[in-house]
C-alpha positions in Angstrom: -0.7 9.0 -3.8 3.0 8.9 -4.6 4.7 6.5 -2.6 8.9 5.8 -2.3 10.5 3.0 -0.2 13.7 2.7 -0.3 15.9 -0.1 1.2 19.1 -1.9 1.2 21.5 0.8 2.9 24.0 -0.6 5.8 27.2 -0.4 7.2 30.0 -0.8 4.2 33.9 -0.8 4.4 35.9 1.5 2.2 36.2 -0.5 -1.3 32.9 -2.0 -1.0 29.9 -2.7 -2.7 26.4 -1.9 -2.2 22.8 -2.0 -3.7 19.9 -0.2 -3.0 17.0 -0.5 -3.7 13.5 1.6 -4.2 10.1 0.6 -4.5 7.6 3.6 -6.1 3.6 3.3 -6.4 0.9 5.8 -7.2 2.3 7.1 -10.4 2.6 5.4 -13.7 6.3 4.3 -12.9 7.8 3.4 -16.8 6.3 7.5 -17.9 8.8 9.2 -15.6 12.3 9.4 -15.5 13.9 8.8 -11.9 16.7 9.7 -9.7 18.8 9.2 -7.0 20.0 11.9 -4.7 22.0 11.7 -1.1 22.4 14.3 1.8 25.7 13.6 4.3 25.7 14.8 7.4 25.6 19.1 7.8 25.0 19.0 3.8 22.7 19.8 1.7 20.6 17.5 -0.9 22.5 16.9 -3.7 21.5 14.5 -7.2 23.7 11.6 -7.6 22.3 9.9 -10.4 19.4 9.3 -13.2 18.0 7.2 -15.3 14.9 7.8 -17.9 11.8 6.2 -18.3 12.6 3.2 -20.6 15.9 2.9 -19.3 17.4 4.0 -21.9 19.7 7.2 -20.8 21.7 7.4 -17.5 23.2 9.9 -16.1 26.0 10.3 -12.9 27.3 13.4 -10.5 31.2 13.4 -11.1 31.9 11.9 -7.5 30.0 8.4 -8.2 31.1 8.3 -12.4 32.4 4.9 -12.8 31.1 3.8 -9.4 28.1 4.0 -9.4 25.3 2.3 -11.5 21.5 3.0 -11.7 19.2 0.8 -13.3 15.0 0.1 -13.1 12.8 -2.9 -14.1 9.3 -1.3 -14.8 7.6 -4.8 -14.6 8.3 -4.6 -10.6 8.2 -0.6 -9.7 12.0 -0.7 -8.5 14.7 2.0 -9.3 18.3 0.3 -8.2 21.5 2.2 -7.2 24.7 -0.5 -7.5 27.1 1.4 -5.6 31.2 -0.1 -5.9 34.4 1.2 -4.8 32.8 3.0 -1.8 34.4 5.6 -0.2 33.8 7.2 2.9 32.6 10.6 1.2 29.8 8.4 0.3 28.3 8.3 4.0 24.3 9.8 3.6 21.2 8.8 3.4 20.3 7.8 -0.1 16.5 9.0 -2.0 15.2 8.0 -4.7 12.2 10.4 -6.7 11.2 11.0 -10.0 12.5 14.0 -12.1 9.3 16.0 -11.5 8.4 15.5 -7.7 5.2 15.5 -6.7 6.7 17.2 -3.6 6.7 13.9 -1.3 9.9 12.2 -0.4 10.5 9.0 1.2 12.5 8.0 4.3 16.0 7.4 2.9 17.6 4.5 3.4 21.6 5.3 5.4 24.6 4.2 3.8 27.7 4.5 6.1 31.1 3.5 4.6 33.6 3.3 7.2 36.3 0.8 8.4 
């Protein structure tokens, strides 16, 4: 079964940094491309970033281009999301999944940037 933990969310200031982290099992982790995505408060879902399988290709929403940067090491199952220059229209709780879902989603981890 298809299982996403992710981890390293917290309590930032405005201009800061942060990395988070998410570890995957029950799927052949270095086939499938994966993403990150973030819901704030009273929004909906939305996709903030993606990387392919090899690690290759990433891609970025427009609000986190430049500040964000999402990586993977397939030896270790881990998807990471280096987030700098933090603002507080970054405040949600951060996914990760892969491109095609199975449908499951994991608990989020929060990320509140605030001073």
């Amino acid at each position: 079964q298809v299982q996403l933990v992710e981890s390293g969310g917290g309590l930032v200031q405005p201009g800061g940094s942060l990395r988070l982290y998410c570890a995957a099992s029950g799927f052949i982790f270095r086939s499938y491309t994966m993403r990150w995505y973030r819901q704030a408060p009273g929004k909906e879902r939305e996709l903030v970033a993606e990387i392919t399988s090899n690690g290759g290709t990433t891609s970025y929403a427009d609000s986190v281009e430049g500040r964000f940067t999402i990586s993977r090491d397939n030896n270790k199952n881990v998807v990471f999301l280096q987030m700098n220059s933090l603002k507080a229209e970054d405040t949600a709780v951060y996914y990760c999944n892969r491109r095609f879902t199975s449908g499951y989603w994991g608990q989020g981890t929060k990320v509140t940037v605030s001073s």
